[in-house]
C-alpha positions as CSV (number, residue, x, y, z in Angstrom):
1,X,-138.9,26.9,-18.2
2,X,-138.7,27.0,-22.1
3,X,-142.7,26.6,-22.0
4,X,-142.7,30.3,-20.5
5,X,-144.7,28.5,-17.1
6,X,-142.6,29.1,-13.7
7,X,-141.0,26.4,-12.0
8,X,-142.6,25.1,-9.1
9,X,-141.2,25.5,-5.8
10,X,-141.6,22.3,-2.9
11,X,-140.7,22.9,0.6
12,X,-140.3,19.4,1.5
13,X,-140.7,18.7,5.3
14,X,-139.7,15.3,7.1
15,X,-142.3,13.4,9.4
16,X,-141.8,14.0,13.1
17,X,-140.0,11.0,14.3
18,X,-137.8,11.1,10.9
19,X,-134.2,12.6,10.4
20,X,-134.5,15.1,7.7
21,X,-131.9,13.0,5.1
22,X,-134.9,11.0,4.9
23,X,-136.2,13.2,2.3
24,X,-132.8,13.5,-0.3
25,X,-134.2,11.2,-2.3
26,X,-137.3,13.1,-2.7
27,X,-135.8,16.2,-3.2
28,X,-133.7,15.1,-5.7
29,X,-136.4,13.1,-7.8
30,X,-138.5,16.5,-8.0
31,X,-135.1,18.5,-8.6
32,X,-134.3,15.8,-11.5
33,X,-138.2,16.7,-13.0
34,X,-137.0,20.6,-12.8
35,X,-138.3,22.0,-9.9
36,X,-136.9,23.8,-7.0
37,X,-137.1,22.4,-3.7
38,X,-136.4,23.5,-0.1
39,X,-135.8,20.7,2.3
40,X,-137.0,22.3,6.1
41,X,-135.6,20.6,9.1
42,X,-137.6,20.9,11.8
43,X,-136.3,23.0,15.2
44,X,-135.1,19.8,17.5
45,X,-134.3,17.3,14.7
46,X,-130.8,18.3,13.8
47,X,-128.7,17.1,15.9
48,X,-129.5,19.9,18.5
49,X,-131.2,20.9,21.8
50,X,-134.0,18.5,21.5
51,X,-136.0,20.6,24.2
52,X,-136.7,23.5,21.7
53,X,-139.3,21.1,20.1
54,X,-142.8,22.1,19.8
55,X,-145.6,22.4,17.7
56,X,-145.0,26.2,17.8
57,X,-141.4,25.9,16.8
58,X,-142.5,23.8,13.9
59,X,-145.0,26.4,12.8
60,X,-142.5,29.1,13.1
61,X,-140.2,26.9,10.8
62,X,-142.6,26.5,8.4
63,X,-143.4,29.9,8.3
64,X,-139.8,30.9,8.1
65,X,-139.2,28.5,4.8
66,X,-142.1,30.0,3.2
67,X,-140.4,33.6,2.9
68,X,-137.4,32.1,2.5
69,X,-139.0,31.0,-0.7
70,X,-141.0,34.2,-1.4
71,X,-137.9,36.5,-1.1
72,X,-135.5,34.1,-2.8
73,X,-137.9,32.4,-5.7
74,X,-140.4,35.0,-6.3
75,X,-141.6,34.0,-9.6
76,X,-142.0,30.3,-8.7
77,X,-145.2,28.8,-7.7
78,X,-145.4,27.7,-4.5
């Protein structure tokens, strides 16, 4: 960013009983405000086998986004 800080990076994750879409909007306001964002869908909530749901596949997915974002965004603050 021109004040020489690094952008801030959001990994924006949807509530349980949510479809992920639910979150655009808020992706795009903090996009607009000039940050990066990653919106995570969780295993079982797109559209798929709704059986490989679990609090493990969740954590794994979470884990996952986060070096997603370390590999692809290094400099930004996460």
């Amino acid at each position: 960013s021109a004040s020489g800080t690094s952008k801030k990076l959001f990994i924006v994750i949807h509530g349980l009983n949510n479809r992920p879409e639910i979150m655009n909007e808020l992706v795009q306001l903090l996009n607009e405000q000039g940050n990066d964002c990653i919106r995570l869908t969780l295993t079982g909530h797109n559209g798929s086998d709704d059986s490989k749901a679990s609090s493990d596949a969740w954590l794994a997915d979470i884990g996952t986004a986060i070096l997603f974002a370390k590999k692809h965004r290094p400099h930004a603050q996460l």
